[in-house]
C-alpha positions as CSV (number, residue, x, y, z in Angstrom):
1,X,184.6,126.4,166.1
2,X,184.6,124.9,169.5
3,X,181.7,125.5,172.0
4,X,183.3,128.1,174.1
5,X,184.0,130.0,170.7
6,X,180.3,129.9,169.8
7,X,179.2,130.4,173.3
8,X,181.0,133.5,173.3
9,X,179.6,134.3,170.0
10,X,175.9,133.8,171.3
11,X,177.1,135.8,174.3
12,X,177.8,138.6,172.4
13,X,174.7,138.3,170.1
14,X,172.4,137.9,173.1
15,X,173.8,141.6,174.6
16,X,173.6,143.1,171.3
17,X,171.4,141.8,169.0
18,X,172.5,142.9,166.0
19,X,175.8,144.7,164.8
20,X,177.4,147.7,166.9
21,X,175.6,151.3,166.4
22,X,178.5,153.1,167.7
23,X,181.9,153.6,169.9
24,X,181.1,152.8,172.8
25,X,179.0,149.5,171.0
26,X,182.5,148.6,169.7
27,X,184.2,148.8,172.3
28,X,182.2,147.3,174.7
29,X,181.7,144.6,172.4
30,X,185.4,143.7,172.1
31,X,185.4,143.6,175.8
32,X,183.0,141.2,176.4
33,X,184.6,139.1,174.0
34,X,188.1,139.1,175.8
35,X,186.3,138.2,178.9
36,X,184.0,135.9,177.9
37,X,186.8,132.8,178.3
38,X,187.3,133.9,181.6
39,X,183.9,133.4,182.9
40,X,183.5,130.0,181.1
41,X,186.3,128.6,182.8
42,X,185.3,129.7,186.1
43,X,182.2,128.2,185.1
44,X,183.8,125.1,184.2
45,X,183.1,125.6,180.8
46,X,186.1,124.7,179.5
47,X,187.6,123.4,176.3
48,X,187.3,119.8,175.7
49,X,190.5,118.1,174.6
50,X,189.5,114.8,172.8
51,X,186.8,114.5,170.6
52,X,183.4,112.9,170.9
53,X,183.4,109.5,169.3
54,X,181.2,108.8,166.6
55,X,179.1,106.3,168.8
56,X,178.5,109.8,171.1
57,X,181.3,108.4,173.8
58,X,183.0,111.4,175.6
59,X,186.3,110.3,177.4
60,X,186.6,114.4,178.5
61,X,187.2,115.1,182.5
62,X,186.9,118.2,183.1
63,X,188.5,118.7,186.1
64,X,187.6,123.0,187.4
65,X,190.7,123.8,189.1
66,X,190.0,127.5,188.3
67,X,187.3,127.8,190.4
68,X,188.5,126.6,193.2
69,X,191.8,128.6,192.9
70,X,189.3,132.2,192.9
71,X,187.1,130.9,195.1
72,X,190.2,129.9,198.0
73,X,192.2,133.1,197.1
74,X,188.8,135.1,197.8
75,X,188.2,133.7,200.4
76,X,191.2,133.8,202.4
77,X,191.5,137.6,201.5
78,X,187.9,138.8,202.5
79,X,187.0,135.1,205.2
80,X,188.1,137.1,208.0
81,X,186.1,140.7,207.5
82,X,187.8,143.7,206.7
83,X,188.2,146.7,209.2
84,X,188.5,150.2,208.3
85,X,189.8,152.4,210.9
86,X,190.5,156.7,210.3
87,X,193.4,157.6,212.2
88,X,192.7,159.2,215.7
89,X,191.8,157.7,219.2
90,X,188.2,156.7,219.5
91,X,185.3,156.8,217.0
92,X,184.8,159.6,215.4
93,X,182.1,161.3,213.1
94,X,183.8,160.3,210.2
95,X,183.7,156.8,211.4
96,X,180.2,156.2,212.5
97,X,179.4,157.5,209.1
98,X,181.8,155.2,207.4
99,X,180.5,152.6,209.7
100,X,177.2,152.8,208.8
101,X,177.4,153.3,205.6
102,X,178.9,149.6,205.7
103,X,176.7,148.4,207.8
104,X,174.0,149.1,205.4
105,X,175.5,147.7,202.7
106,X,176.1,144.5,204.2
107,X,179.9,145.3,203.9
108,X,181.3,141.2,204.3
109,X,178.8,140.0,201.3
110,X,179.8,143.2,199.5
111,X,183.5,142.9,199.6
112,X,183.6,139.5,198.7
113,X,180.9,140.0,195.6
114,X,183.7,142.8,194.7
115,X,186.9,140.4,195.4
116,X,185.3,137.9,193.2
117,X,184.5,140.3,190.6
118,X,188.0,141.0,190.2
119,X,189.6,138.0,191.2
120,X,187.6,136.6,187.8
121,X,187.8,139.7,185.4
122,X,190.8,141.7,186.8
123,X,189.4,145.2,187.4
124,X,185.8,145.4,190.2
125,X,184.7,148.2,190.4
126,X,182.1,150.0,192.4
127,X,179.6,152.7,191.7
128,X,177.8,154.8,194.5
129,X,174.3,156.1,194.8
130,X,173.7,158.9,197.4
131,X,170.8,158.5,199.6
132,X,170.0,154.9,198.0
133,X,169.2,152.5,201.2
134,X,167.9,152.4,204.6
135,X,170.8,152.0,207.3
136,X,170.2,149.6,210.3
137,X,169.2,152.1,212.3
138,X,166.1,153.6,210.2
139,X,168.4,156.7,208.4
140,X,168.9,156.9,204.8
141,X,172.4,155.8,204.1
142,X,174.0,155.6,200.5
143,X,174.2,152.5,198.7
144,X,177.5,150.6,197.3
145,X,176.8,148.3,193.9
146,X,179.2,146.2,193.2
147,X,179.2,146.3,189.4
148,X,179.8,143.2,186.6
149,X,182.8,144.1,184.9
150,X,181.6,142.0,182.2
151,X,179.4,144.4,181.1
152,X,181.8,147.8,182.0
153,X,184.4,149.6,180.0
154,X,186.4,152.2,180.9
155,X,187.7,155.0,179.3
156,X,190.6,157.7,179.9
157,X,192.5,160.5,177.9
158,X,194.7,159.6,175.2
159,X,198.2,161.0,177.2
160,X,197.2,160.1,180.3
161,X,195.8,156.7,181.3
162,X,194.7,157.6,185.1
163,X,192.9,160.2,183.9
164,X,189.4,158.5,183.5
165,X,186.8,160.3,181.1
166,X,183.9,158.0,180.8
167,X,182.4,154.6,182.5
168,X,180.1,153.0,179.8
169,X,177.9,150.2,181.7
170,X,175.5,148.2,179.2
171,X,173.1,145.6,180.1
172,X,170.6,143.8,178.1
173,X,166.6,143.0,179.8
174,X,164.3,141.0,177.2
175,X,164.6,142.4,174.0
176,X,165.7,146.4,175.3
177,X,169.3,147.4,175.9
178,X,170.4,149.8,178.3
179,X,173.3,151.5,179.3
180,X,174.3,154.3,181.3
181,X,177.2,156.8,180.1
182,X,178.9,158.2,182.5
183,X,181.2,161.0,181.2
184,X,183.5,163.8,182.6
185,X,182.6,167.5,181.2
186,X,185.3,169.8,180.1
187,X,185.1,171.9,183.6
188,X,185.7,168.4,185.2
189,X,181.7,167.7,186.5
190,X,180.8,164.1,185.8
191,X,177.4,164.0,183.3
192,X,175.2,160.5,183.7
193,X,173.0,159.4,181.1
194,X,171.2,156.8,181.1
195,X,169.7,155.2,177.4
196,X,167.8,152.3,176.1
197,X,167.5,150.6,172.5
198,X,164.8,148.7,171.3
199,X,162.4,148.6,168.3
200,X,160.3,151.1,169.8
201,X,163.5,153.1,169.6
202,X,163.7,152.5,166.1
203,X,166.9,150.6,166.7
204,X,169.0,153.7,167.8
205,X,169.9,155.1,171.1
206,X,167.3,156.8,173.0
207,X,168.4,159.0,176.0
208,X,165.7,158.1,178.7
209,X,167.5,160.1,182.0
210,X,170.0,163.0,182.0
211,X,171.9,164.4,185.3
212,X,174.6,166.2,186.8
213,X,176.3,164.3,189.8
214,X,176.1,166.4,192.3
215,X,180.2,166.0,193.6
216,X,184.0,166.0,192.8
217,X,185.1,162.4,192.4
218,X,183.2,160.2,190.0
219,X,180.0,158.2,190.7
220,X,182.0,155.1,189.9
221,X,185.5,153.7,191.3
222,X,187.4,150.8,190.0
223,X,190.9,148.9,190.7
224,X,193.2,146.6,189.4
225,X,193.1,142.9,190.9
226,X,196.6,142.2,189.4
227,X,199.0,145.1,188.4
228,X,199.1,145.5,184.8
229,X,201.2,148.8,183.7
230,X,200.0,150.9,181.0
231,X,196.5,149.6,180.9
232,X,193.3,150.7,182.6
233,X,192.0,147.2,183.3
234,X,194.1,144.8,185.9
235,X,195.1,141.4,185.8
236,X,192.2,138.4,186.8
237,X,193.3,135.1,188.4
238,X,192.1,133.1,185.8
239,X,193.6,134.6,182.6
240,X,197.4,132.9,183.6
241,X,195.8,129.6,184.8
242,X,193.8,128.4,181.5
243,X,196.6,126.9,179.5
244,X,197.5,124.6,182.8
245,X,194.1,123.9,183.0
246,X,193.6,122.8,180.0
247,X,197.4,120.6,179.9
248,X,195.4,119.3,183.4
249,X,192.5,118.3,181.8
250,X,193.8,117.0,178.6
251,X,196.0,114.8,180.5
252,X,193.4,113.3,183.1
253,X,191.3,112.9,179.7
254,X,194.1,110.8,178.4
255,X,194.4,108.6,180.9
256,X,190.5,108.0,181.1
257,X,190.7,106.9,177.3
258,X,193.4,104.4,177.8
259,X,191.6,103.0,181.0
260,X,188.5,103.0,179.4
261,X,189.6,101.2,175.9
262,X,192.5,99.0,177.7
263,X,192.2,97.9,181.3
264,X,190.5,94.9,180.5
265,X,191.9,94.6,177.2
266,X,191.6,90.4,175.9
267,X,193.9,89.0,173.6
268,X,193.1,86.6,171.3
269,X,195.0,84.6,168.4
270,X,193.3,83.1,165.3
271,X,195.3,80.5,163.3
272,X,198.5,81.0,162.2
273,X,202.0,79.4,163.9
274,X,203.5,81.8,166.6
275,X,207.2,80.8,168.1
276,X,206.5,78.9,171.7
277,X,208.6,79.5,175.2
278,X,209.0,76.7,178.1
279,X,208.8,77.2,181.4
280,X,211.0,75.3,181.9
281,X,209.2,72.5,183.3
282,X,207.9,71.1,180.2
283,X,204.9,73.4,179.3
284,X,204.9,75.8,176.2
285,X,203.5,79.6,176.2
286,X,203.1,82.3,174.1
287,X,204.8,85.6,174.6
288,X,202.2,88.3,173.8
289,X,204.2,90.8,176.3
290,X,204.2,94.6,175.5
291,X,206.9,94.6,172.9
């Protein structure tokens, strides 16, 4: 098992503790697991290719291309600020609302948070809570959270994949796990519950908060970073870049070996008779070339 395998493992153990109580603790679990990789190697985390010597030497470079790669591609798709403009002359209502409901949120930090969500995990996503901050200007504005899709999974019917049933956010704090269902009834309302498990819960789900949202669309929004047909969750940027990485790294690891052991490689000859060259101008030498 290498480290990123066990670091994923302990990833997993730390946001569940102990074996998955349900669905939703299945499937969430096998989603951290696939992303997992993709957040060590943005981290830099990455697989060693040549093994620590016994003496504890480590000829590794780890060289995070990856990182750089999301962090330029975010940045020259949100660096410049994005406009949103309703069609029309002038400003209207719609967009002094739209405006300041930006405004509020801090809209340039926000969209690149969201762009580097999905630029690492393939699918941001962002869920909206009315009457949650204090505009610029003193009035209550709603607040945009741009949510981990680490720790989201997404559900939709079984014959029709843009038909979303259920967003399943779970989070761990200290020893208590939390995570709030958020499920489309039967006459099409959305239904958020929000639940915790802990010893005190006698190791079960324990609904703590139950309510109806109060409009049409859902309380939560996602997209794809990358197309990826027939699947809910999109493409990331790192996901197609790890096996170069690694080829990069094992080959700059390579070369650091072979510096490290033979630039200043001295040859030496005990005894023995070994066949003599002249310069021709009298004087003998050994050939101890390459070959």
């Amino acid at each position: 098992m290498n480290f990123i395998q066990k670091g994923i493992q302990d990833v997993i153990g730390w946001a569940f503790g102990t074996q998955a109580r349900d669905s939703y603790d299945e499937a969430a679990g096998e989603r951290m697991k696939s992303l997992a990789w993709l957040i060590s190697y943005y981290d830099g985390k990455q697989r060693k290719p040549l093994r620590i010597t016994g003496l504890g030497k480590d000829y590794n470079v780890i060289t995070n291309h990856v990182k750089t790669i999301v962090d330029r591609s975010v940045s020259m798709l949100m660096g410049a600020g994005v406009t949103f403009d309703l069609p029309g002359e002038g400003e209207s209502k719609q967009d002094i609302i739209i405006n300041t409901v930006w405004d509020a949120n801090r809209k340039d930090i926000f969209m690149h948070d969201l762009a580097q969500f999905g630029s690492i995990y393939g699918t941001p996503a962002i869920k909206i809570i009315p009457d949650g901050r204090v505009g610029i200007n003193g009035k209550v504005t709603h607040r945009l959270v741009a949510l981990n899709p680490f720790n989201l999974t997404i559900y939709s019917a079984s014959n029709d994949i843009e038909n979303i049933t259920a967003y399943v956010y779970r989070w761990n704090s200290g020893d208590t796990a939390w995570r709030e269902l958020t499920e489309k009834q039967d006459n099409g309302a959305w239904l958020i519950r929000t639940q915790k498990l802990d010893k005190s819960t006698g190791g079960a789900w324990e609904s703590q908060d139950e309510q109806m949202w109060d409009y049409e669309f859902a309380p939560i929004t996602h997209g794809k970073n990358l197309p990826n047909a027939g699947n809910i969750y999109g493409f990331s940027d790192v996901e197609g870049i790890i096996d170069l990485q690694d080829k990069y790294n094992e080959a700059q690891s390579n070369v650091n070996k072979i510096l490290s052991l033979q630039a200043w490689a001295q040859k030496y000859v005990i005894g023995g008779k070994f066949p003599r060259l002249r310069d021709g101008k009298g004087g003998e030498y050994l050939d101890v070339g390459p070959d």
